[in-house]
Structure formats: structure tokens, C-alpha cells
C-alpha positions, -999 to 999 in steps of 0.1 A, spaced: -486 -10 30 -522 -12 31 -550 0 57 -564 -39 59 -524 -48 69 -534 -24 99 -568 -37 105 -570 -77 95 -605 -76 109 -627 -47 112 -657 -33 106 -661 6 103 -695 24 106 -700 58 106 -729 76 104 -723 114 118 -726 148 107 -691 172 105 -685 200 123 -667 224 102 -665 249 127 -640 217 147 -621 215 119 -584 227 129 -556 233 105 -519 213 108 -492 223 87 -475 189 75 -433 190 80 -420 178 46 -446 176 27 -431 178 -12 -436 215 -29 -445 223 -58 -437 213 -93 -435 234 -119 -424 237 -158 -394 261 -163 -399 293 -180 -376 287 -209 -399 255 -217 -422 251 -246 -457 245 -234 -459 222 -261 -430 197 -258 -426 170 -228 -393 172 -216 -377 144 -197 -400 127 -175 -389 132 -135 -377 113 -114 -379 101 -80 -398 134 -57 -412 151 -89 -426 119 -102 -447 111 -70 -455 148 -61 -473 151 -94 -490 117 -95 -528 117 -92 -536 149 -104 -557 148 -137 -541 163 -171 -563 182 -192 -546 195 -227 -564 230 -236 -559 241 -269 -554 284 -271 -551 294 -300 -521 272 -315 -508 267 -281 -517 238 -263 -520 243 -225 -515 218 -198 -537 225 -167 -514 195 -145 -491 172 -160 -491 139 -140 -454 134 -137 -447 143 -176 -436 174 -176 -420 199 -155 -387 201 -122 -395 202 -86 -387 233 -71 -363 235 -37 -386 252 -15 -384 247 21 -415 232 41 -440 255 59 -423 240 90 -397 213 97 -407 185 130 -366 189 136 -372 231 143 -398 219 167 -379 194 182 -390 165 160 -430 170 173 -453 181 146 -469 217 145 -494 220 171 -527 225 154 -541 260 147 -578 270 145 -567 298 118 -559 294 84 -522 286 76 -506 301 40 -484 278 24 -451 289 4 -443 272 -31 -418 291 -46 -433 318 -66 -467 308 -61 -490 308 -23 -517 285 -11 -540 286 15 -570 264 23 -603 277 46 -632 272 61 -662 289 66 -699 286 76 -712 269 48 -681 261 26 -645 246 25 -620 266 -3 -587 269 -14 -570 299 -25 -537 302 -44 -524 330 -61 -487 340 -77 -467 362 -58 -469 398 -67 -435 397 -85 -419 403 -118 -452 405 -146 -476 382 -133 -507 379 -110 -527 347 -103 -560 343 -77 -580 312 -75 -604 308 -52 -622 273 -55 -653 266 -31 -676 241 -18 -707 251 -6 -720 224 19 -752 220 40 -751 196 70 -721 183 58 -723 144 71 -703 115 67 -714 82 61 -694 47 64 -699 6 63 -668 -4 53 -661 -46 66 -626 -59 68 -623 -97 71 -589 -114 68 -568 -86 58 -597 -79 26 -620 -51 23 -654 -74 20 -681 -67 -9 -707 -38 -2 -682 -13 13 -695 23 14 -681 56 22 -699 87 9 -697 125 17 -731 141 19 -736 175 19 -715 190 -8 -747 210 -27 -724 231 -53 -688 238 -65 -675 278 -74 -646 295 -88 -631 328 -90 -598 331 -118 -584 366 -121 -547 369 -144 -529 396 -155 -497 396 -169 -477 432 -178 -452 409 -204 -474 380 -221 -462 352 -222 -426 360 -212 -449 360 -177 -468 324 -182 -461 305 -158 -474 263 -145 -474 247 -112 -487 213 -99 -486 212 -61 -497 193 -30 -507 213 0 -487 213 28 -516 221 52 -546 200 61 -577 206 83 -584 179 103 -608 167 132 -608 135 157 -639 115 160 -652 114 196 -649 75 208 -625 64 181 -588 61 170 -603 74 140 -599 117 124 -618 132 96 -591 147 74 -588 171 46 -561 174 19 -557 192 -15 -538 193 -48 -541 221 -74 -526 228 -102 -524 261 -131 -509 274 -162 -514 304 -184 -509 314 -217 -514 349 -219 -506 366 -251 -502 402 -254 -485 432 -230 -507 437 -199 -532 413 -204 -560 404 -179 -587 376 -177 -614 373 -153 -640 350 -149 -663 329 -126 -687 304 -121 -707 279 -101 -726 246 -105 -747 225 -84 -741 183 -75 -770 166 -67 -761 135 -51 -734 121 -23 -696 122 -38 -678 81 -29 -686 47 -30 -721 30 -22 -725 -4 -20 -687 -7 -41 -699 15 -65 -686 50 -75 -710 73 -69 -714 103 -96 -734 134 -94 -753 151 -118 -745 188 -125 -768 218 -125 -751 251 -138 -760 281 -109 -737 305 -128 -724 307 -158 -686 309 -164 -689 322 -195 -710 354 -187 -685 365 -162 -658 362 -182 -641 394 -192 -609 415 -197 -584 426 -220 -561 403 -244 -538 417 -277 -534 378 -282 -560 346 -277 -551 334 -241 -564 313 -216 -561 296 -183 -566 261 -172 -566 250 -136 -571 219 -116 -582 213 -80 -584 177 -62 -604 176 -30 -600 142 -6 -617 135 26 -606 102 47 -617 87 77 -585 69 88 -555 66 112 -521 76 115 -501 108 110 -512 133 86 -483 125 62 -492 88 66 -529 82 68 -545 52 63 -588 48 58 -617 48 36 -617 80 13 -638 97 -16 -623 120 -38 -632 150 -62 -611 163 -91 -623 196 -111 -608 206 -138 -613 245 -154 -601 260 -189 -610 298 -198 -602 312 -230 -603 352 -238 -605 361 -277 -577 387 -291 -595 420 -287 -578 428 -321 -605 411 -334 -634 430 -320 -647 445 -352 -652 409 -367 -662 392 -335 -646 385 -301 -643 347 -290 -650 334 -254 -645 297 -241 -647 277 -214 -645 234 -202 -657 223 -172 -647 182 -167 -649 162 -132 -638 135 -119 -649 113 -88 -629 86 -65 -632 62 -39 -619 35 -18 -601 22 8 -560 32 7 -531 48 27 -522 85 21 -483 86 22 -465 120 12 -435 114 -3 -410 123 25 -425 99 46 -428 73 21 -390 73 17 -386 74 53 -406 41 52 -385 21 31 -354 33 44 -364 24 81 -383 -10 66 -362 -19 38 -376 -58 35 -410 -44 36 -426 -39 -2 -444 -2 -2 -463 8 -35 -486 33 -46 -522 21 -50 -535 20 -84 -570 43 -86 -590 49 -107 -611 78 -117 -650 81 -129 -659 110 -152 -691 125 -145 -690 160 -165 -674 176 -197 -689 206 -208 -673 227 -234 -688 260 -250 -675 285 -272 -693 320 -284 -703 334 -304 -707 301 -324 -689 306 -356 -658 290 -370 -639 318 -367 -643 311 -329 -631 276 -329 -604 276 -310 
């Protein structure tokens, strides 16, 4: 199913600022949780590809193989590694008598197993934070931020005979810089590592006066550790500035440049027996559309981050002691349906004649940085 099998003929123009202070928050029943590699499994060795929920829960978000040390870490693993865990949802339709959550104005926390997410607003910014439950050896906070300025959305997207036509644009102004905070610890090394890719169950989302149309929000994020060493801790935290509108103009990608505001690596600090590191991932999508959150069809654009810290063995202060970080990004657009998982096998199951298929997409690079210090061989990782 596709949004021009909705709308044979169309044209869609936008041109509007966003309030983010409208913006209200719906949990979405159903939506899959997370998926994670077991604890027993080497970070190094794919085990059997999943099937069936796990495979489309993890598909989209980027993979990124760090290398700490001799162990190679996997920020998200696109539907190669890992088991979905049997969580519940934040809330099931059924407990509310098949109608969705009513929308909330204050930030909703999301439960994945051992791990909690919880995406915000605020003057000047949209964030997620997740963070590992305060149990057994390990502690996890992310907070990943965008600060925005007159955050505006702007859309010329034709439809003629079920076809998006040539010069489509949808692009998200306003997005001036992207931060993150990491803090780790773990009291039993890598007994205590830990991965998870996951799709948030809760979106912020916001109608468009004089239209069928919403402005929505979604995320994905995604983070493993190898921490080496009895109560080790890394910190660290950075920031860098985008220059230009994130989307498609005119059927092209659009791709910022990057500006560093702060530096990751200056931050970066704690205390590690063993080289260890953490790499995280975080996929931001705005759409314009219709539908129901867990089936939304419209023009989107689409931002992936990925961040890998390393913290040298502080064993081998005397000689020298080895920092390193990667920064890489990634940029989307188009015209597609959002279907969670749930609802896509509710689909077929209510329209089994009908043909329903995930959209190929594809991803621009814009950024890889990658710096290591002091620069000597003995610090290359």
C-alpha cells in the first residue's frame, strides 16, 4: 500500500511554521519493542538472522561496526543480529476499549525490557532520552537533542494518476544543531554490556488547521557497550551545527553541511581498567500524512545519527591514554506509508488479496568524522 493508492490525484502544499509547544504526545498500542542481542552472545558473531517481528522492528536503522580494542561493536544491527524481547505495550487499544490513548500534553516513558525511553519537547528543541534501568551492573543515559529555531515546514508534493510527479519537495527548516549527552558505568565489565535496537512506542503529534493532514513525530534508537574492566564509567558530549533544510528539494536529497559547536572528544572522560567504548544510533522522522499513528501515510524527511566513543585503559596512563570518537549521518526523504509491524500484520490478515510491502529507501551520507588522540600508533584503535 502506498500514499498515491490513497490519493490518485493530489497536490500538497505546505508552507507553515510548527508549533512545538501544540505538539501532544500518543502512546501507540502495539507498537513492536525492543530488540536486543542476548547476554551470552559474542559481539562479534551474527547469529541467525530473525524472523518475522524482529526482522521488521530492526529494519531501517543504520549499522555502524566500531572497532574497541579487538572487539568489534555494533551500534544497531538491521535485522542481523539479536531476539525480540516480550515486552508488553505502553498500552493496549483492547484495555481501553479498542480506542487509542487519548493524547497527553506531557511526556510519556516507554518500557523496553531492561532499558526506558522517553521523547520531549521543549522551547527550542525536540530530544529523546533512554537510559538502562538501574538494575544488576549497568547504567545507561542518552540524551539526544535538536535545537530548532522557527521550526517550519515546507511542502509541493503533485500526485497525478496514482504517481508522485517530478519536482516534489518536502523539507524541514529550522533544525540549526544536533547534541548528545552518553554517561555508562558498569560495576562488572562486560559481564554488564549490554545492546538494544528499538522503535518508540510514543510519538508527538499535531493536526494541521484546515486539513485531513497531522504533523507527526517518531523515533528509533539504538546502543551497545563494551565496557572492559570492574566499575567502569564513560562520559562524554558533544554538539554540531547543520546549515541547511534536512528532505527533498526539487526530488533531490537535501544534505547539510556540519559545523562542530562542541567537541565530543574534550568532554570525554572517566575511568576504564580495559579499552571500552559506546556506539549509539538515533533516527529522527517527521511526516505530513494521514491515517493512524501506527499506519501513516505522507511526504517525510528523515535523519539518522550515528555516535561511537572510545575510553583508553587507564593502565596505560604512564605511556599515554587513548580517546576516540565517529560521528556519521545520514539523510532521507520521500513520499511512503509508516506501518508498525502490528498493524501491518493486521493488514494482511484483514486484506489477504491485497500485496503490502515495505518501501525500499535509501539513505545519503552527509558526515563521517573520526578522530583519535593523542595521535600515535599506539592509539589506533
Amino acid at each position: 500500500m502506498e500514499f498515491t493508492e490513497v490519493f490518485r490525484e493530489a497536490h500538497l502544499i505546505l508552507d507553515q511554521d510548527v508549533d512545538g509547544g501544540g505538539l501532544h504526545y500518543l502512546e501507540i498500542p502495539d507498537l513492536p519493542g525492543a530488540v536486543t542481542v542476548p547476554a551470552n552472545a559474542s559481539t562479534d558473531v551474527a547469529t541467525q538472522p530473525e524472523k518475522g517481528a524482529a526482522k521488521d522492528a530492526a529494519q531501517g536503522i543504520p549499522t555502524t561496526a566500531r572497532t574497541v580494542g579487538q572487539t568489534p561493536l555494533r551500534a544497531a544491527h538491521s535485522g542481523r543480529v539479536g531476539t525480540v524481547v516480550a515486552n508488553g505495550p505502553v498500552r493496549r487499544a483492547t484495555a481501553a476499549g479498542g480506542m487509542l490513548p487519548p493524547a497527553r500534553s506531557s511526556s510519556v516513558t516507554a518500557d523496553l525490557g531492561e532499558w526506558k525511553a522517553q521523547p520531549y519537547r521543549s522551547p527550542g528543541a525536540f530530544g529523546l532520552k533512554f537510559h538502562h534501568k538501574e538494575t544488576a551492573g549497568l547504567k545507561i543515559f542518552v540524551d539526544f537533542s535538536l535545537k530548532t529555531e522557527k521550526l517550519h515546514i515546507r511542502s509541493d508534493v503533485p500526485i497525478s494518476g496514482g504517481h508522485v510527479a517530478d519536482g516534489a519537495t518536502f523539507a524541514v527548516e529550522g533544525i540549526k544543531s544536533v547534541a548528545i549527552s552518553i554517561a555508562a558505568g558498569a560495576a562488572n565489565g562486560v559481564i554488564d554490556d549490554s545492546k538494544i535496537c528499538a522503535e518508540e512506542p510514543v510519538q508527538m503529534t499535531l493536526p494541521i488547521a484546515g486539513t485531513p493532514f497531522a504533523f507527526n513525530t517518531c523515533w528509533k534508537f539504538s546502543v551497545a557497550t563494551a565496557l572492559g574492566g570492574n566499575n567502569t564509567t564513560v562520559t562524554a558530549g558533544g554538539e554540531w551545527g547543520l546549515d541547511s533544510a534536512l528532505g527533498t528539494v526539487n526530488d533531490s536529497i537535501v544534505a547539510p553541511k556540519v559545523s562542530m559547536i562542541k567537541s565530543i572528544m574534550d568532554s570525554m572522560t572517566g575511568i576504564t581498567v580495559g579499552v571500552s567504548g559506546i556506539a549509539t544510533a538515533v533516527e529522527f522522522k517527521v511526516q505530513v500524512g494521514v491515517g493512524v499513528p501506527a499506519s501513516f501515510a505522507g511526504p517525510y524527511a528523515k535523519l539518522v545519527l550515528d555516535f561511537g566513543v572510545t575510553n583508553g585503559s587507564a593502565l596505560g596512563a604512564p605511556l599515554t591514554r587513548c580517546v576516540g570518537a565517529t560521528l556519521d549521518g545520514k539523510v532521507g526523504g520521500g513520499v511512503g506509508v509508516s506501518v508498525s509491524v502490528v498493524a501491518m500484520a493486521a493488514l494482511k490478515k484483514l486484506l489477504p488479496t491485497m500485496k503490502f510491502q515495505a518501501q525500499p529507501e535509501s539513505l545519503t551520507p552527509f558526515v563521517h568524522r573520526q578522530q583519535t588522540l593523542p595521535d600515535l600508533p599506539l592509539c589506533k584503535f
